[in-house]
VEXTI-720691 format. One record per residue (C-alpha): x, y, z; residue number from 0; chain. Coordinates in nm, 4 decimals. Example, Ala and Ser with C-alpha at 12.3 -4.5 7.8 and 13.67 -1.06 7.14 Angstrom:
2
         px         py         pz    nr   kette
     1.2300    -0.4500     0.7800     0       A
     1.3670    -0.1060     0.7140     1       A
END
This chain:
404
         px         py         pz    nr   kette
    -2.0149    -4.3130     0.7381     0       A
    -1.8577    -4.1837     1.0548     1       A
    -2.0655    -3.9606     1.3190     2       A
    -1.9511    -3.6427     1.5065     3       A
    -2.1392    -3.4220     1.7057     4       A
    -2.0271    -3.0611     1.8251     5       A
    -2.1765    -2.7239     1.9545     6       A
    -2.0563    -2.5431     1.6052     7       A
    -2.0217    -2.5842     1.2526     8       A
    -1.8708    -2.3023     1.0735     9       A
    -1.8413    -2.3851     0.6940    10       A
    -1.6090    -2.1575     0.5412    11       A
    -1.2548    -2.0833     0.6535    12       A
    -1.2018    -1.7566     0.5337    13       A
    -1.1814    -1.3852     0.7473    14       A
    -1.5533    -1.4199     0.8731    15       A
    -1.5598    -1.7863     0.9562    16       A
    -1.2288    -1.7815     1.1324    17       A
    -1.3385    -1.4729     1.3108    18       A
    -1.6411    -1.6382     1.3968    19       A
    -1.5038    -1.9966     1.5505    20       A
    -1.2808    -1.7712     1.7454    21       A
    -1.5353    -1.6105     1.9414    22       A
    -1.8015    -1.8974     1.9123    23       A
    -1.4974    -2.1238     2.1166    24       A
    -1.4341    -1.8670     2.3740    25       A
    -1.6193    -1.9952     2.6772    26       A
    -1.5456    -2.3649     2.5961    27       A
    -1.7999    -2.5079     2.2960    28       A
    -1.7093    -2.7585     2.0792    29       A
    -1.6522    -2.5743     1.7343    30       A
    -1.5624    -2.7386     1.3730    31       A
    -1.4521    -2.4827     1.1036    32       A
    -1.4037    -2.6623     0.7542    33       A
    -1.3164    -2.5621     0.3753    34       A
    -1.3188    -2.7161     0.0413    35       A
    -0.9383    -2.5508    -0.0115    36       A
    -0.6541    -2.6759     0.0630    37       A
    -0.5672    -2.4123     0.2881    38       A
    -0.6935    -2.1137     0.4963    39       A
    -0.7712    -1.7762     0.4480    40       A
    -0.7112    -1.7918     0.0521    41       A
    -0.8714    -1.4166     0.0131    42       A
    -0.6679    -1.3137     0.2846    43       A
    -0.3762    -1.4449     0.1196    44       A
    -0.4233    -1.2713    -0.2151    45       A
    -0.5733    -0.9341    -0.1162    46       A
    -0.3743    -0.5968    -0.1142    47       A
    -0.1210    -0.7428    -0.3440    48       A
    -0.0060    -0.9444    -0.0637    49       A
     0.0159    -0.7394     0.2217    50       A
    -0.3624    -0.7495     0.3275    51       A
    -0.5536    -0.4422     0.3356    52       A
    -0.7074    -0.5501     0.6798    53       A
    -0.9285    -0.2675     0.7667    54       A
    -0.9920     0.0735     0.6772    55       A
    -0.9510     0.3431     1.0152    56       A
    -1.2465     0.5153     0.8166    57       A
    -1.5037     0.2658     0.8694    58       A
    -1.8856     0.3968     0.8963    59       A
    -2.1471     0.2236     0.8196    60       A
    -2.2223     0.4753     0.5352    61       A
    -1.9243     0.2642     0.3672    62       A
    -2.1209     0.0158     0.2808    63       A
    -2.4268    -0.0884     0.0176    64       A
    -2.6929    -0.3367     0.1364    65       A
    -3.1055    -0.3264     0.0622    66       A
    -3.1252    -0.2293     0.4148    67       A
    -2.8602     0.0496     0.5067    68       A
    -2.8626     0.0287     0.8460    69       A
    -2.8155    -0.3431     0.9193    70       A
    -2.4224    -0.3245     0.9580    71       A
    -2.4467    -0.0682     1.2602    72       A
    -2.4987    -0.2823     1.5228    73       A
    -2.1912    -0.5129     1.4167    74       A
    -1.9337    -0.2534     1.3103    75       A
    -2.0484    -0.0988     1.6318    76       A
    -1.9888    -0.3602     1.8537    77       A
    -1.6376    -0.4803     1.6929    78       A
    -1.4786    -0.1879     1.5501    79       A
    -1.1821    -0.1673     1.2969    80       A
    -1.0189    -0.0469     1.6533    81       A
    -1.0765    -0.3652     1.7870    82       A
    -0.9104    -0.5993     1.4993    83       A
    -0.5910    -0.3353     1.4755    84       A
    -0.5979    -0.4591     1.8793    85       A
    -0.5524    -0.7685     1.8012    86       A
    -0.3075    -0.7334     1.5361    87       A
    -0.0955    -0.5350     1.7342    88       A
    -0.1403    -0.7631     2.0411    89       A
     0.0615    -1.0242     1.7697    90       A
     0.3184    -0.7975     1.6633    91       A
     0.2052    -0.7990     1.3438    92       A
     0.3514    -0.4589     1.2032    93       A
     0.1291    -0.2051     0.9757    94       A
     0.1046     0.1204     0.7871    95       A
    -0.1780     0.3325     0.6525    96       A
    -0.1769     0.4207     0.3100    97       A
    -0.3843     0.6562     0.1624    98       A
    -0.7506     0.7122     0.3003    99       A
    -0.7367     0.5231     0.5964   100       A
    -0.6304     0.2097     0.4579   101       A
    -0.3915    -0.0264     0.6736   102       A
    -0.1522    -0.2845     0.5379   103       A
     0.0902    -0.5285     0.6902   104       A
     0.4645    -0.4479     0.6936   105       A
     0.5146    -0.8007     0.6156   106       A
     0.3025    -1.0466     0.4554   107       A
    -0.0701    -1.1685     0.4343   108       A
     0.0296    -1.4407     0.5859   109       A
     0.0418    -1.2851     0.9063   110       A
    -0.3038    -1.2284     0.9376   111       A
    -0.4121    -1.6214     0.8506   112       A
    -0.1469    -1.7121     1.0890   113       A
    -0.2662    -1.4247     1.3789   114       A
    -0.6077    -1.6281     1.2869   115       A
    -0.4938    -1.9967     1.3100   116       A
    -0.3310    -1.9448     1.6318   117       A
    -0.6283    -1.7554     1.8050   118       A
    -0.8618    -2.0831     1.6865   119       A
    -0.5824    -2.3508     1.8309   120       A
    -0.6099    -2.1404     2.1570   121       A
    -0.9897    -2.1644     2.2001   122       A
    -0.9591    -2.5360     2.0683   123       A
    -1.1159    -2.4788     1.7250   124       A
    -1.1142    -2.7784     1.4826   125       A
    -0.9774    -2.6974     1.1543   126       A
    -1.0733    -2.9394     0.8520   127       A
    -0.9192    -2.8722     0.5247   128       A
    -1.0264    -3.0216     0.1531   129       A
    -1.4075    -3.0550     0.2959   130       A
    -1.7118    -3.0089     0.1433   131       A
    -2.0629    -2.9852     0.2607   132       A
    -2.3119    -3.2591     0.0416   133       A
    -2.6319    -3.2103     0.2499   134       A
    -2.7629    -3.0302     0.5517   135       A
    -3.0860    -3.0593     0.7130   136       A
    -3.2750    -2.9652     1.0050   137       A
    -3.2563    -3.2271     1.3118   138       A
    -3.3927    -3.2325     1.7018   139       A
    -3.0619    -3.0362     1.8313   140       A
    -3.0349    -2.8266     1.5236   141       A
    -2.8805    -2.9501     1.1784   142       A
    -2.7227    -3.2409     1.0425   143       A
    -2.4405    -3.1807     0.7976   144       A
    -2.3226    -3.4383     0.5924   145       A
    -1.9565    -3.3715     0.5138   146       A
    -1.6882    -3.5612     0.2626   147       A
    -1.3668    -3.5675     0.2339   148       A
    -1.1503    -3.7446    -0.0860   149       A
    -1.2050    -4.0899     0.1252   150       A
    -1.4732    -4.0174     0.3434   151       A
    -1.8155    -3.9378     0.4832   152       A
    -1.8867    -3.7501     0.8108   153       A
    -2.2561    -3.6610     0.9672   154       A
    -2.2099    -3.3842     1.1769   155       A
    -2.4640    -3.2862     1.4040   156       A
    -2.4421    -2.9869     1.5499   157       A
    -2.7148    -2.6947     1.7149   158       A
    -2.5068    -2.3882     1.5507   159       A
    -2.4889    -2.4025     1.1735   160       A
    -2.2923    -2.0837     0.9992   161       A
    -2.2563    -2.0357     0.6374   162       A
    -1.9169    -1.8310     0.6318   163       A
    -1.8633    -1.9203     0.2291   164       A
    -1.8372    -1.5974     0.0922   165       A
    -2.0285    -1.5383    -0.2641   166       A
    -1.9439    -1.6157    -0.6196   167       A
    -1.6321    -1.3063    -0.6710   168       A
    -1.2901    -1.5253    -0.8101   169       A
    -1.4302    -1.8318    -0.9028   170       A
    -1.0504    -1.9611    -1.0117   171       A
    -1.0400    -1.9991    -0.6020   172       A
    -1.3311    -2.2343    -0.5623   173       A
    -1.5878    -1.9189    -0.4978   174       A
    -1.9712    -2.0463    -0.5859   175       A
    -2.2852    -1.9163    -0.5051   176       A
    -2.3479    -2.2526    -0.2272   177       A
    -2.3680    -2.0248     0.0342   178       A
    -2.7275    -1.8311    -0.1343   179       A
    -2.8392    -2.2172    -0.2220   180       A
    -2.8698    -2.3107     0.1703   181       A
    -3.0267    -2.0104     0.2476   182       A
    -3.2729    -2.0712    -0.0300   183       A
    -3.3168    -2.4524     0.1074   184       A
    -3.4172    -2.3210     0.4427   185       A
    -3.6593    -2.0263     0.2952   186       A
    -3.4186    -1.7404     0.3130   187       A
    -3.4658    -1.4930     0.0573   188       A
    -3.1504    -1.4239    -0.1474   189       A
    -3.1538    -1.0437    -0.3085   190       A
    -2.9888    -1.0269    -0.6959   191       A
    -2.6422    -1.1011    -0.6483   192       A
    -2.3480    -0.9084    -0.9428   193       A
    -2.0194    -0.8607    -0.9474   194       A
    -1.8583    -0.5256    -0.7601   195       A
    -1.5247    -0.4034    -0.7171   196       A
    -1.4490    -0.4887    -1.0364   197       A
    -1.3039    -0.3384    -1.3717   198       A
    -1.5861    -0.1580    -1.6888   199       A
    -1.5769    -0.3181    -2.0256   200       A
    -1.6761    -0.1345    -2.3251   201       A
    -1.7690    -0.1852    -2.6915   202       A
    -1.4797    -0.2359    -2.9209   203       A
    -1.5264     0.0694    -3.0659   204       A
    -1.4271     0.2751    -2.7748   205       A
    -1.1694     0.0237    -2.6822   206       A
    -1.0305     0.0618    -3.0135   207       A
    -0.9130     0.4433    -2.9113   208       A
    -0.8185     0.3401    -2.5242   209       A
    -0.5835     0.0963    -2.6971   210       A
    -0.3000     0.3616    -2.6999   211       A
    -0.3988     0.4294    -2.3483   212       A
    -0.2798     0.1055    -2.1761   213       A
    -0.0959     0.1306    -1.8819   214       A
    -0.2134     0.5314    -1.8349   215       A
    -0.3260     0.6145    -1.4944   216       A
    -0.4761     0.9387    -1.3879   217       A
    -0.6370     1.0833    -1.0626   218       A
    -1.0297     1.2079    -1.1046   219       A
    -1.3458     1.2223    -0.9445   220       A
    -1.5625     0.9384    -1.1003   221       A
    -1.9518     0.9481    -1.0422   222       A
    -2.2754     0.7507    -1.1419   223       A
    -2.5295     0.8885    -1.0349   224       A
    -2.5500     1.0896    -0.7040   225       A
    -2.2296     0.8860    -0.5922   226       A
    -1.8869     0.9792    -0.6707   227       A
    -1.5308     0.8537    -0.6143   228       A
    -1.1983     1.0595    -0.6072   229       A
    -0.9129     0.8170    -0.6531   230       A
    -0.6933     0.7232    -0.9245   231       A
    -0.8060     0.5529    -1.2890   232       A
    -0.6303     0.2821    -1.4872   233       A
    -0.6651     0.2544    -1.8740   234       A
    -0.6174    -0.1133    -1.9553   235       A
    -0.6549    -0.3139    -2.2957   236       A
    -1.0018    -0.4122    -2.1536   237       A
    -1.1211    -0.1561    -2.0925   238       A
    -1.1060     0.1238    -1.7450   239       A
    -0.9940    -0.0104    -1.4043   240       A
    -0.8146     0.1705    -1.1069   241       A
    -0.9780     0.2253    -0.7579   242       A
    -1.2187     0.4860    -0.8668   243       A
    -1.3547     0.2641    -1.0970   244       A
    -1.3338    -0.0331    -0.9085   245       A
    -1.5599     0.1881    -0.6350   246       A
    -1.7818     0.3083    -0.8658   247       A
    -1.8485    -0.0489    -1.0012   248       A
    -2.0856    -0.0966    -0.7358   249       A
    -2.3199     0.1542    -0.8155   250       A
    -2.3175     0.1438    -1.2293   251       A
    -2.6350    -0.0433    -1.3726   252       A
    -2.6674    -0.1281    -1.7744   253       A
    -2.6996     0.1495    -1.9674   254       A
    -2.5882     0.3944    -1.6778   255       A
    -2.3497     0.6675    -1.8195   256       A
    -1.9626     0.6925    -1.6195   257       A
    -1.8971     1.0760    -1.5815   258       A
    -1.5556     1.1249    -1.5053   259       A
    -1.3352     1.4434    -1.4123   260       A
    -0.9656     1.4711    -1.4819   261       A
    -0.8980     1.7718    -1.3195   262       A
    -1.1160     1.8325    -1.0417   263       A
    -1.1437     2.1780    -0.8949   264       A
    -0.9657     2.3451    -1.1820   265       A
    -1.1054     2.6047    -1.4720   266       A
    -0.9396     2.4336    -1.7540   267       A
    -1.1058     2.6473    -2.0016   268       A
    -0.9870     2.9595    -1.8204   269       A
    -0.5761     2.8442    -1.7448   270       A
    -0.5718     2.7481    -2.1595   271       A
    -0.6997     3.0814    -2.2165   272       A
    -0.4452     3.2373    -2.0176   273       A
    -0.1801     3.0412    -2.0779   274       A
    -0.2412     3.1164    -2.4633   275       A
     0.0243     3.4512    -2.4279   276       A
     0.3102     3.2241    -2.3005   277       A
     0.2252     2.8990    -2.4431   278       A
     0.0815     3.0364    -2.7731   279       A
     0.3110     2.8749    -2.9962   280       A
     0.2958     2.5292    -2.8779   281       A
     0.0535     2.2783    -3.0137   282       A
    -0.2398     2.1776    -2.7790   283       A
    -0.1417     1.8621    -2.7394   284       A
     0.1720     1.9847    -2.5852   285       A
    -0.0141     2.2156    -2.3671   286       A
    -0.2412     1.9454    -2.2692   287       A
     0.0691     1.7359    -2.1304   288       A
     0.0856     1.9986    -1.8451   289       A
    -0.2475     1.9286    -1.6838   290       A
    -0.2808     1.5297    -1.7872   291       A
    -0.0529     1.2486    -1.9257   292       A
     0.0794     1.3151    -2.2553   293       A
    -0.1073     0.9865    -2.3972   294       A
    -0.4240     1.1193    -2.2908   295       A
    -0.3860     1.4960    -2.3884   296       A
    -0.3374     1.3338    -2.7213   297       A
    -0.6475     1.1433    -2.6883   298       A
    -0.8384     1.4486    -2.6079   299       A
    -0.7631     1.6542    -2.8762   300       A
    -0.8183     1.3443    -3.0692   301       A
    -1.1788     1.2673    -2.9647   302       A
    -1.2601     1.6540    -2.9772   303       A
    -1.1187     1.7248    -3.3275   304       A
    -0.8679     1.9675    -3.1924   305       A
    -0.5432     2.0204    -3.3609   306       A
    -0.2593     2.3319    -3.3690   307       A
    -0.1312     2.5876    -3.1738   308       A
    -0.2879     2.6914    -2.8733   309       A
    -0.2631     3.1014    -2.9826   310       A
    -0.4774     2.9975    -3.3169   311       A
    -0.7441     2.8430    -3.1294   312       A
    -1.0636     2.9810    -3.0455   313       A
    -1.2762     3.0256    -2.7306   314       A
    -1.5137     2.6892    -2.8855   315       A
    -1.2570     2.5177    -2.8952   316       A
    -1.0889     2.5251    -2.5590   317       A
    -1.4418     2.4960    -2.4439   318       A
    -1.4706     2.1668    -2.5949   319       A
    -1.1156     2.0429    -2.4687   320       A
    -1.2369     2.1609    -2.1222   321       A
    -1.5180     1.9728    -2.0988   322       A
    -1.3524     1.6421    -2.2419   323       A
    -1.1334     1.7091    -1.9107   324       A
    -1.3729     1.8174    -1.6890   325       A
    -1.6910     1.6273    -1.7853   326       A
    -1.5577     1.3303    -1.9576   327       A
    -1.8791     1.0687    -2.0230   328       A
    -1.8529     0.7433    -2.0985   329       A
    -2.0524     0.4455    -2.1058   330       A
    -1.9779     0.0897    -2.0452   331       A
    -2.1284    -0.2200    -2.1561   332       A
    -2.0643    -0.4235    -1.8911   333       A
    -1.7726    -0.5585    -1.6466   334       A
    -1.5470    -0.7921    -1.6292   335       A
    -1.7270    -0.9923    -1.4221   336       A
    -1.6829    -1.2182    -1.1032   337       A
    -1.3413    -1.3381    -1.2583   338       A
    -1.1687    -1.0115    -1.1671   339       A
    -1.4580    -0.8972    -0.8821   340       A
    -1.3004    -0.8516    -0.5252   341       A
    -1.6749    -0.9036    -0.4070   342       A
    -2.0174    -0.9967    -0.4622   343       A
    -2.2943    -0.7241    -0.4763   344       A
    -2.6073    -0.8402    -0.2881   345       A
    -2.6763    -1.1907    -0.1437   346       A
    -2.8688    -1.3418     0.1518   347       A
    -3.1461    -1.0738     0.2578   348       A
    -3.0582    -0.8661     0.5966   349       A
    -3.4662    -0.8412     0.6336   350       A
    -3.4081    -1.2404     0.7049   351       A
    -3.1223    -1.1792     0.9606   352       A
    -3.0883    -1.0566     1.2883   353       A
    -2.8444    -0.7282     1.2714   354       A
    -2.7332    -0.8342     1.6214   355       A
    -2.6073    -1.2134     1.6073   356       A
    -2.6613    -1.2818     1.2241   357       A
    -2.8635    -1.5629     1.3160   358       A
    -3.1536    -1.5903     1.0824   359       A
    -3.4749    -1.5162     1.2086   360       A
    -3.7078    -1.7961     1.1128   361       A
    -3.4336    -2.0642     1.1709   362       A
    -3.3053    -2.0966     1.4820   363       A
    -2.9119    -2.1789     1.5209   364       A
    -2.8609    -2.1053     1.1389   365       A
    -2.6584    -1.7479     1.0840   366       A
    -2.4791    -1.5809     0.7786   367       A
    -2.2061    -1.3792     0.7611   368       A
    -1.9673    -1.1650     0.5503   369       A
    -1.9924    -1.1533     0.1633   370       A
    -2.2106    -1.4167     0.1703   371       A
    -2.4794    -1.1616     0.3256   372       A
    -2.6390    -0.8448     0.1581   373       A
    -2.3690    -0.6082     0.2621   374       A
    -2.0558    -0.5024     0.0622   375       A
    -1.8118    -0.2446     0.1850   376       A
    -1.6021    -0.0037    -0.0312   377       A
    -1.2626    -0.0656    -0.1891   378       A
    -1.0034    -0.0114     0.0519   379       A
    -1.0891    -0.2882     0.3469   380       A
    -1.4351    -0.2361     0.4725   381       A
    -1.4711    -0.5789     0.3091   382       A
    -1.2422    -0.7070     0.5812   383       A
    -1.3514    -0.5071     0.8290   384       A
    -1.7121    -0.6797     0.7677   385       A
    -1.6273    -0.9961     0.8088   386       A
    -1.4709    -0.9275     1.0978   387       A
    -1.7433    -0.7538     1.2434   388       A
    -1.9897    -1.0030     1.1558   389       A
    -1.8206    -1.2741     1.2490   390       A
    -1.7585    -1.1591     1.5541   391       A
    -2.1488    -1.1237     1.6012   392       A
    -2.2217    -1.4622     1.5199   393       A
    -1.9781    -1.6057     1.7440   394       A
    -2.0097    -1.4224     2.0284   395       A
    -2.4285    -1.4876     2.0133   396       A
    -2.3539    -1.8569     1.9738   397       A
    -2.1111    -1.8201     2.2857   398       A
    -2.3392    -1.6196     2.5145   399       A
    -2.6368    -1.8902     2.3980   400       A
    -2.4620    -2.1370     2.6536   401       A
    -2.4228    -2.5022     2.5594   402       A
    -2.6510    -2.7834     2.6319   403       A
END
């Protein structure tokens, strides 16, 4: 087994540990960044259909769910979503917002991994591909890391130790729950961990009528509890997906009922009841096609047992259509599960963690960052924006800690 020693061991080349060897480089340490995958930045790669959904000009910390809600302040901060569109402009890279603050390259994802790669070959950062972590365990400077390769074995020793490798959302890309196992191993408590940001399942008897929905999107306010999302909805063979559900995801517990509203804003029951002198002789369900898709006006009346023309109707029965729009309530059975889930919900406990450097309190040298931590943004790249900030936390307190 070959030997190496250096200043910083970043396992996980994704958006936080990149950001992280970066900064952790700057004033001249010896850094190692390594990943199991063949390449870089994999999430990066895939996210925002391509384009990469970087950051989110919106970002608070009030966009983000953690056991301790004000543990992402001091990072998001200290490196705003300001600062990353910086450096992505300082690049070239070209952008656009979309709706609600979101920002997208022009080009590719590709642009941000590269952006990445070439501010770690500035500092000097070591990039090792297709490596895996067997064993690591506290030492004199810090930890010893036993790494391996296809053909070989590599102790690292090193003072800095960061686990940068994410949680257990898109397993199909090598995602495990390691990260939550090392900070177990070094008494780190890890808080429940589900998926979030991800589609609702239901029983097959309510699939059974979404069936002819497939492929129907609609905008609506969708709330669980005291939190609500307005954004559009998706009706798939699976079940409901769509940003607003993907957002509300993250709240909804078993047994938790999905209220959802079609037509925000709007007196449904009253615009029927007036339109019932010039739309009086048209059937409901044709009525219905004004104010939502002409699928789901049929699946209204359907589920409401409300059939004919709109003149013959009476007052109960516009009532009932108006709250099927207005106050629709469903509930799922579950989700689809970290297969589908752009993140993990929960994960290493903040209480554990310093909100300044992310370096664990108890263990000196050892930090966390991103998804990997208890702290998971909203849909629309607060995810990103997280692991930038973060990593930018860790690397600039194992910069400013000086090396020996």
């Amino acid at each position: 087994m070959s030997e190496a020693t250096v200043d910083a061991l970043v396992l996980g080349a994704g958006a936080a540990g990149m950001m992280c060897a970066i900064h952790a480089a700057a004033r001249g340490g010896r850094v190692l960044i390594i990943d199991h995958a063949r390449k870089p930045g994999e999430k990066i790669r895939i996210s925002g259909g391509g384009r990469c959904n970087f950051t989110n000009l919106n970002t608070t910390p009030q966009n983000f769910i953690s056991g301790n809600p004000h543990f992402a302040k001091s990072a998001l901060k200290r490196y705003t979503q300001h600062d990353f569109t910086d450096l992505v402009r300082l690049h070239g890279i070209a952008f656009h917002e979309k709706t609600l603050g979101q920002l997208f390259c022009d080009g590719s994802a590709t642009e941000i991994i590269d952006m990445l790669l070439a501010e770690m070959a500035q500092v000097g950062v070591e990039l090792r591909l297709q490596t895996s972590v067997n064993s690591v365990t506290k030492s004199d400077i810090g930890f010893d890391v036993e790494l391996s390769t296809q053909d070989q074995s590599t102790l690292v020793s090193c003072r800095n130790f960061v686990v940068a490798c994410g949680g257990k959302s898109i397993p199909k890309m090598g995602a495990t729950g390691f990260g939550y196992r090392i900070a177990e191993q070094f008494g780190l408590a890890v808080t429940e961990t589900r998926a979030a940001l991800v589609p609702l399942t239901f029983s097959e008897t309510m699939l059974a009528g979404f069936k002819p929905l497939a492929g129907v999107s609609a905008d609506a306010v969708v709330s669980c509890g005291k939190t609500s999302f307005a954004e559009a909805l998706l009706f798939t063979h699976r079940g409901l997906s769509g940003p607003a559900i993907l957002q509300i995801s993250s709240y909804w517990r078993e047994t938790m009922p999905v209220l959802v509203d079609l037509l925000p804003g709007r007196d449904v029951f009253a615009e029927l009841k007036a339109m019932r002198k010039s739309r009086g002789r048209k059937a409901i369900a044709t009525v219905l096609g004004e104010f939502v898709p002409n699928r789901l006006a049929a699946y209204i009346c359907e589920q409401t047992c409300v059939a004919g023309n709109l003149a013959d109707l009476p007052d109960k029965a516009l009532v009932a259509i108006s709250a099927a729009i207005r106050q629709w309530q469903v509930y799922p059975v579950g989700t689809e599960g970290y297969r589908t889930a752009e993140v993990t919900l929960g994960g290493v406990d903040t209480d554990a963690l310093s909100s300044r450097s992310m370096q664990a309190r108890d263990v000196p040298g050892l930090y966390f960052i991103g998804e990997v931590v208890d702290v998971t943004g909203w849909l629309g790249g607060y995810n990103f924006q997280w692991a930038w900030s973060s990593g930018w936390a860790a690397g600039t307190a194992i910069a400013e800690s000086g090396w020996d």
